[in-house]
C-alpha positions in Angstrom: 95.3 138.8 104.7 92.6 136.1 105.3 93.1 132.6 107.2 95.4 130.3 105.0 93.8 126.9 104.0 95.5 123.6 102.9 95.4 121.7 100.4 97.1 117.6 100.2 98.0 115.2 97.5 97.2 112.2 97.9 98.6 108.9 95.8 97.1 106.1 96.3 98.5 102.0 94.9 96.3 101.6 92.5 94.1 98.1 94.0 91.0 98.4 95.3 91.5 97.6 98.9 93.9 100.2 99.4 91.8 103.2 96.8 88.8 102.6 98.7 90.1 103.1 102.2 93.0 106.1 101.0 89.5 107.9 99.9 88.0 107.4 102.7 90.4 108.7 104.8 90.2 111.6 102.6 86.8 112.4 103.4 87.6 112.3 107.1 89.9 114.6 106.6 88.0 117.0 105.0 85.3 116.3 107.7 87.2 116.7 110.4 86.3 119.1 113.2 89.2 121.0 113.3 89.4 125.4 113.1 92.4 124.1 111.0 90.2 122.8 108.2 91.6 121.3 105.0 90.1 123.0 102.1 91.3 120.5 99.1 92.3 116.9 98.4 93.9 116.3 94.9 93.7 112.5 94.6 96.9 111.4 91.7 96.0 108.1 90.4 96.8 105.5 87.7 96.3 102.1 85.7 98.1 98.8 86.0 98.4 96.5 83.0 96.4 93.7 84.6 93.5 95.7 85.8 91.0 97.6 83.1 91.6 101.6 83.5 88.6 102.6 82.2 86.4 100.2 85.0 88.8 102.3 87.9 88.2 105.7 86.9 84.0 105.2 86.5 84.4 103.4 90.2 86.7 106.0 91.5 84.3 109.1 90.3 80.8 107.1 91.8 83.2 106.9 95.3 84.2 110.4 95.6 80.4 112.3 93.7 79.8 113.4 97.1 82.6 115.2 98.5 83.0 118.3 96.1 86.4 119.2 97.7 88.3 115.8 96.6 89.7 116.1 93.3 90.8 112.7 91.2 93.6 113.6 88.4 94.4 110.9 86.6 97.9 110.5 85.2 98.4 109.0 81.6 99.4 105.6 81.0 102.7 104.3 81.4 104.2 103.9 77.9 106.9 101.2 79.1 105.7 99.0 82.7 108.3 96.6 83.6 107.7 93.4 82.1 104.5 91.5 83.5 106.8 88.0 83.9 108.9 90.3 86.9 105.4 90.4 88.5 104.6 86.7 88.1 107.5 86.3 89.6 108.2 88.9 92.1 104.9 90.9 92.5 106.8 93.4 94.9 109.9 94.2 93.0 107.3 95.0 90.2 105.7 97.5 92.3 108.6 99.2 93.5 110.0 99.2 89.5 106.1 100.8 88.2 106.3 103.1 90.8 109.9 104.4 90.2 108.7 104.8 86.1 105.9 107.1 87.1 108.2 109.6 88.7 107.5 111.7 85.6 104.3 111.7 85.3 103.6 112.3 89.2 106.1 115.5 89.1 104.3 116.6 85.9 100.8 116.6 87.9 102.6 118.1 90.9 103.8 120.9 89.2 100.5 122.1 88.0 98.5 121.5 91.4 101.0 124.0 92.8 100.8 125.9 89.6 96.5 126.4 90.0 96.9 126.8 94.0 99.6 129.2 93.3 97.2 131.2 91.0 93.9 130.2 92.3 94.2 132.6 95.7 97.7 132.9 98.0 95.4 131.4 100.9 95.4 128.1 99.4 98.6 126.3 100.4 99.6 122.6 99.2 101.1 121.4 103.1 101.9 117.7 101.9 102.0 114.8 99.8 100.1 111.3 101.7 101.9 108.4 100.3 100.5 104.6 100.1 103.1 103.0 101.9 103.7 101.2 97.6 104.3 104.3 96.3 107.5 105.4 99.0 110.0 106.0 95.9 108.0 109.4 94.9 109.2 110.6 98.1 111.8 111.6 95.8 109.0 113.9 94.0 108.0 115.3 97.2 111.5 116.1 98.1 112.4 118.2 94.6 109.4 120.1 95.4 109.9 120.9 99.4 106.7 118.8 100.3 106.4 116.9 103.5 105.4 113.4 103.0 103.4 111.3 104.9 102.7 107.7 104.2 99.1 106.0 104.7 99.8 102.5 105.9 96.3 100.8 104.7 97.4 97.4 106.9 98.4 96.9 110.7 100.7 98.8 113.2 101.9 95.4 113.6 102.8 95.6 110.1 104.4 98.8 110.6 106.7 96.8 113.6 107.8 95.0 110.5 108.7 97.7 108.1 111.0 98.8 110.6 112.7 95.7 111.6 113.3 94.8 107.5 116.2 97.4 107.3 117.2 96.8 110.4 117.3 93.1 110.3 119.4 93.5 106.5 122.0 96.0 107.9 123.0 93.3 109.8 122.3 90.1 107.8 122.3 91.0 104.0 120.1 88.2 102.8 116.2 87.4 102.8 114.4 85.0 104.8 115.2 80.9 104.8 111.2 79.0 103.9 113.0 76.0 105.9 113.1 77.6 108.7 110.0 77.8 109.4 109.6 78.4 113.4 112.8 80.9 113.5 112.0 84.0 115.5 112.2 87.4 114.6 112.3 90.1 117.3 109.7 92.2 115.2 109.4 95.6 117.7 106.0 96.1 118.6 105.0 92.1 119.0 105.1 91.1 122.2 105.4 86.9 120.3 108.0 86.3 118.2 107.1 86.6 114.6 108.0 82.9 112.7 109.9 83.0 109.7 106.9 80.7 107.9 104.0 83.9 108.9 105.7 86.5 107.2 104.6 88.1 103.4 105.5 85.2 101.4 107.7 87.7 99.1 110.4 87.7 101.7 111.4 84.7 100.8 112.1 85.5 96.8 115.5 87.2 96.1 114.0 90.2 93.9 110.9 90.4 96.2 112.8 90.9 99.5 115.1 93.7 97.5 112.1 95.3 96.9 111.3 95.0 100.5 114.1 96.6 101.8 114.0 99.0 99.1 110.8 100.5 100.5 111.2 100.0 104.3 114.3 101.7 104.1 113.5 105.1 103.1 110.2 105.0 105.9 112.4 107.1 108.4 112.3 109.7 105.6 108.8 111.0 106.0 107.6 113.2 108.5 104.3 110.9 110.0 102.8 107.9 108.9 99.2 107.7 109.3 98.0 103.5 110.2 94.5 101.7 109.5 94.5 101.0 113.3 93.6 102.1 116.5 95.4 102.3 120.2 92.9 99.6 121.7 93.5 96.9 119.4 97.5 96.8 118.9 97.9 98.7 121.9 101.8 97.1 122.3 102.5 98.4 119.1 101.4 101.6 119.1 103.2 101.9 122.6 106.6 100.9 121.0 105.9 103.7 118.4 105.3 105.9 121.1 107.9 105.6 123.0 110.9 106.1 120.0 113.2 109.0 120.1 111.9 111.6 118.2 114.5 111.8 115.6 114.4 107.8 115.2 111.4 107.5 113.5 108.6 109.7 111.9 105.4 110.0 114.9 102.8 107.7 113.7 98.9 108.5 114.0 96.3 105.5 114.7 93.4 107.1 112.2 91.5 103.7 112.0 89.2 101.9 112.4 88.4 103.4 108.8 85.7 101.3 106.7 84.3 101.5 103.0 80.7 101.7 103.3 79.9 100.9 99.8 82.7 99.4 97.8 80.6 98.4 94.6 78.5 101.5 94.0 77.8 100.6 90.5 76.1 97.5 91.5 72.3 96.4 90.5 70.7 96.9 93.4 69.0 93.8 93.3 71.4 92.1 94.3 72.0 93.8 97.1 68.1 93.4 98.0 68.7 89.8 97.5 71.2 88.9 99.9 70.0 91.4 102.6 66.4 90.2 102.3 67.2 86.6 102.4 69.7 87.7 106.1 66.6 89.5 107.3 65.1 86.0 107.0 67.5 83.7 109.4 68.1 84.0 113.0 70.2 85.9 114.7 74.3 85.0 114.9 73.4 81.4 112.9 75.0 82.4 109.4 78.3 81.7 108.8 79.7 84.8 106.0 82.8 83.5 103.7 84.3 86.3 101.8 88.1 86.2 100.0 88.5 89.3 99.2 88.5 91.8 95.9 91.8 90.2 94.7 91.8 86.5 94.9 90.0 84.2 92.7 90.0 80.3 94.3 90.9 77.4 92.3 87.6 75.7 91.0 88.9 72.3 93.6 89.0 74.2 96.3 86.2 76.0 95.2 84.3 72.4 95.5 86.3 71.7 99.1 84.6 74.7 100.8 81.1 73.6 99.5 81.3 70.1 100.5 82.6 71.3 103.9 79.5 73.2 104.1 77.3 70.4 103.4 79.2 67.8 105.7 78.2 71.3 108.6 75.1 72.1 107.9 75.0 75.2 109.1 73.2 78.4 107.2 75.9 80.5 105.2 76.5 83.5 102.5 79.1 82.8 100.5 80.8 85.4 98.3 82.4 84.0 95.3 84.5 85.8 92.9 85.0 84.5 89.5 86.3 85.5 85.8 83.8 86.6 84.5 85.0 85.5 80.8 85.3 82.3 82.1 82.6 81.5 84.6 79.5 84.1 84.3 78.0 83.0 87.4 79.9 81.4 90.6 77.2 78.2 90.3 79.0 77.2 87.3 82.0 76.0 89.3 80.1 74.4 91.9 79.6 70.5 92.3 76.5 69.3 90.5 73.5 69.7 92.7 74.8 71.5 95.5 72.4 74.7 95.6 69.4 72.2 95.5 71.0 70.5 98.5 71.7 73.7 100.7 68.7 75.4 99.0 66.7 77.2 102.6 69.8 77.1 104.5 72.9 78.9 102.4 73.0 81.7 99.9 75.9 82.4 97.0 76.7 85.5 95.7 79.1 87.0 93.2 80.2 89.5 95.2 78.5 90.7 98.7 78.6 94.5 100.5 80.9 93.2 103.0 80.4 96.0 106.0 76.7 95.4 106.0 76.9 92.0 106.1 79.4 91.8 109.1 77.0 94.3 110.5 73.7 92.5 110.5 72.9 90.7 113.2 72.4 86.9 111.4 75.9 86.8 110.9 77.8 84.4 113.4 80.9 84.4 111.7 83.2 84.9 109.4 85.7 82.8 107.3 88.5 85.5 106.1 91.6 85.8 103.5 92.8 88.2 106.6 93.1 91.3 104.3 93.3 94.0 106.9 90.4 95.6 105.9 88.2 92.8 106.4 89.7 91.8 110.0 89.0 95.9 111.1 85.1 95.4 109.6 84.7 91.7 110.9 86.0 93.1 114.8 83.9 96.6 114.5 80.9 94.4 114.8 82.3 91.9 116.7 82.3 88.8 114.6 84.6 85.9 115.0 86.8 85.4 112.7 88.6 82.0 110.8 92.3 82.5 109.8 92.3 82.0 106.6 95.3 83.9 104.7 96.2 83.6 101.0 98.9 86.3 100.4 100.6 89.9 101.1 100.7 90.2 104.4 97.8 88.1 104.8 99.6 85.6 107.2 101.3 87.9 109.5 97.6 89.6 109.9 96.3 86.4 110.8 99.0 85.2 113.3 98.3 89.0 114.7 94.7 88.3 115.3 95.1 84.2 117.0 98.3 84.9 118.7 99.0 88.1 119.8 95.7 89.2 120.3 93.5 85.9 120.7 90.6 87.6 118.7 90.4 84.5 116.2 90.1 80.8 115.6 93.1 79.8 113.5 92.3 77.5 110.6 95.7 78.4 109.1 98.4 81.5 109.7 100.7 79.9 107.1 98.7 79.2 104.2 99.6 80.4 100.6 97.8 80.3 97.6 100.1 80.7 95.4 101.5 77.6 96.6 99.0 75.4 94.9 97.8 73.6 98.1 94.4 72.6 98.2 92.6 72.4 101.8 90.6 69.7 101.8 86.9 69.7 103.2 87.8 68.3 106.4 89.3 70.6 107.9 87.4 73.3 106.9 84.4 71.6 108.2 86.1 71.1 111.8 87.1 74.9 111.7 83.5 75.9 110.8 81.8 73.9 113.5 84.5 75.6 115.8 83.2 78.6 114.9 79.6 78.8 114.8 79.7 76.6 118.2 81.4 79.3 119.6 85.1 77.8 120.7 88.2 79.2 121.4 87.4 82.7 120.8 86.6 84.9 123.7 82.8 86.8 123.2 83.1 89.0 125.5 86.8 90.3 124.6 85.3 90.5 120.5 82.6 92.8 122.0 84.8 94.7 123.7 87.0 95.4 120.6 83.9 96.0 118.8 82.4 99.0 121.8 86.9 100.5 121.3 86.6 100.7 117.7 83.4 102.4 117.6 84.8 104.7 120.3 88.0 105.5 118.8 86.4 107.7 116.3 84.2 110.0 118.0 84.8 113.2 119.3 87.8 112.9 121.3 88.6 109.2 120.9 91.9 108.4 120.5 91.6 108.0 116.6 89.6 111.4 116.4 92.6 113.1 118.5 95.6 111.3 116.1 93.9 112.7 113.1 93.7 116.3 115.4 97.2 115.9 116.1 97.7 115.4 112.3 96.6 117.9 111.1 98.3 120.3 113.5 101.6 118.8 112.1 100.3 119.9 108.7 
């Protein structure tokens, strides 16, 4: 009989931050120079009522047209989501509620992978099912069907310290978090700080929210490894704590990261990308100040008119991503105060949207004003850029009190800010955080470079990433 070869499912949350970096890790994976190789990755992935189906599956297909061995099955629409007023309210007890109503239709799609591997050739074998940390009630799925899960946390091991001390921290207390008290400590395991009450995902303070918390956290013991968008050299406390559990306490967890998305808007005219790179080709080096908020968030037009006056009161050169609607502003200049671009004309650039990694990677850029998605902290300290703290929601603030406090690798603007929230931050302050930055205060160069050199080195042959992922798939 030949050599076996295995074949994973993955499910991915269906938002863009966390598809583009679960295929990713896919295709390192499937790269990966092991004698252990994994033939096939099956990819299960679905719609959400607030984000155009037909847009993902055209973006997912363009992301994955060069890796023949990743296959995307998409599952069929859920006939009945739980009401979108839940999600207005309580964005995380909606997730945990979608997720539990697709159970059908992810067993359905499980059945028949095993089905074709099962009549395809008896040296294919299906060895697990890798979870987005969202989707943790199908372990149920993986269970009925004698599959190892895994979960893929796309955020921090830091974040990880937290999904462990939830449950823990509710067997003993049975309510949520207090927003009054702001400065109380939690005793979150991997921190060497104490984490505040007022830096924690803002939905720990909503009744249904933190249920659906708890809900998830709770069952993380259940898996057999969890795979983290991190590496030993940045969150080297945490990763020690993981370490050093009992082995039957908690499922081994793998640093696999730094892990980047290269290209996350394929589909783009490439004029535009010619645009912005031409015109950062044209400045000097480390003078432009990049501000970038993420796939997700769109800003309120006033604070939309904050940032720019802030700019203007600086005076320093900047690209600025802005992300609009585009039913109600076509272009990002619409929402802009009257005359602005003539005023910054030679010395700032706008943009819709920007290709993030190789802007953070070209050498004009000086710094980098950040919503603190995790993905965009791991890309702004691969190439060593410092970094403003500014969070809007998730676990946006806890990312950025990681960053300034426990690892001094940013300039805090804010680690407790929340969009939703309604708070507008005026120009002022943005202006004094700016000048902080491209002056070059309060964060350390030399320690941003020597992040930058460990993330590059984690991934190579025999870096401590490269040897989690080894390790990996020897579990599998």
């Amino acid at each position: 009989m030949g050599k076996q070869e295995t074949e994973l499912i993955f499910i991915p949350f269906p938002i863009t931050g966390h598809l583009l970096v679960t295929i990713e890790l896919a295709k390192l994976l499937l790269s990966h120079d092991d004698p252990r190789r994994i033939h096939t990755i099956t990819i299960l992935h679905w719609g959400l009522p607030f984000l155009p189906r037909s847009n993902n599956d055209a973006f997912l297909q363009s992301l994955v047209k060069t890796e023949s061995r990743i296959r995307l099955v998409a599952l069929p629409e859920l006939q009945n989501p739980p009401p979108m007023e839940l999600f207005i309210k309580a964005s995380e007890a909606y997730i945990v509620e979608f997720v539990k109503k697709m159970v059908p239709s992810v067993r359905d799609a499980v059945a028949t992978v095993l089905s074709s591997s099962r009549d395809g050739s008896d040296s294919v074998k299906v060895a697990g099912i890798v979870l987005d940390f969202f989707c943790v009630p199908l372990i149920d799925v993986c269970n009925e069907f004698h599959l190892p899960s895994y979960i893929f946390l796309t955020c921090s091991a830091g974040f990880l310290g937290m999904m462990k001390y939830l449950p823990e921290r509710h067997r003993k207390i049975k309510s949520g978090f207090d927003r009054s008290s702001g400065e109380e400590k939690n005793p979150v395991p991997g921190f060497v700080c104490s984490v505040p009450n007022r830096v924690l995902p803002p939905g720990l303070f909503k009744s249904e929210s933190y249920e659906g918390w708890v809900e998830m956290t709770e069952r993380f013991h259940e898996a057999k490894g969890i795979l983290v968008n991190s590496f030993t050299a940045l969150e080297p406390n945490a990763f020690d704590y993981f370490d050093r559990l009992p082995e039957n306490d908690y499922p081994p967890v793998y640093p696999v990261g730094p892990i980047f998305c290269s290209n996350d808007r394929p589909d783009l005219d490439s004029s535009e990308r010619d645009r912005i790179t031409t015109w950062l080709d044209e400045q000097p080096e480390s003078s432009v100040a990049f501000l970038c908020f993420g796939s997700l968030k769109k800003l309120d037009v006033s604070q939309i008119q904050e940032i720019a006056q802030a700019l203007e009161i600086v005076g320093c050169r900047f690209l600025w991503s802005i992300r609009t609607d585009p039913k109600e502003y076509p272009s990002p200049n619409g929402i802009l105060p009257d005359g602005f671009l003539n005023r910054v004309s030679g010395i700032g650039l706008v943009c819709g949207w920007a290709p993030q990694v190789e802007i953070l990677a070209h050498k004009a850029i000086g710094g980098f004003v950040s919503h603190c998605g995790w993905n965009s902290i791991l890309e702004g300290l691969r190439f060593g850029v410092p970094i403003i703290t500014w969070p809007m929601y998730a676990e946006q603030q806890l990312n950025a009190f990681t960053i300034v406090k426990e690892l001094g690798l940013a300039l805090e603007m804010r680690l407790d800010y929340v969009s939703a929230n309604g708070e507008i931050v005026k120009a002022d302050e943005i202006a004094r955080a700016l000048r902080s930055l491209m002056d070059g205060e309060d964060v350390s160069r030399w320690k941003l470079k020597e992040i930058a050199e460990a993330a590059k080195e984690a991934v190579i042959d025999d870096g401590s990433s490269f040897v989690a992922v080894k390790r990996f798939i020897d579990c599998l």
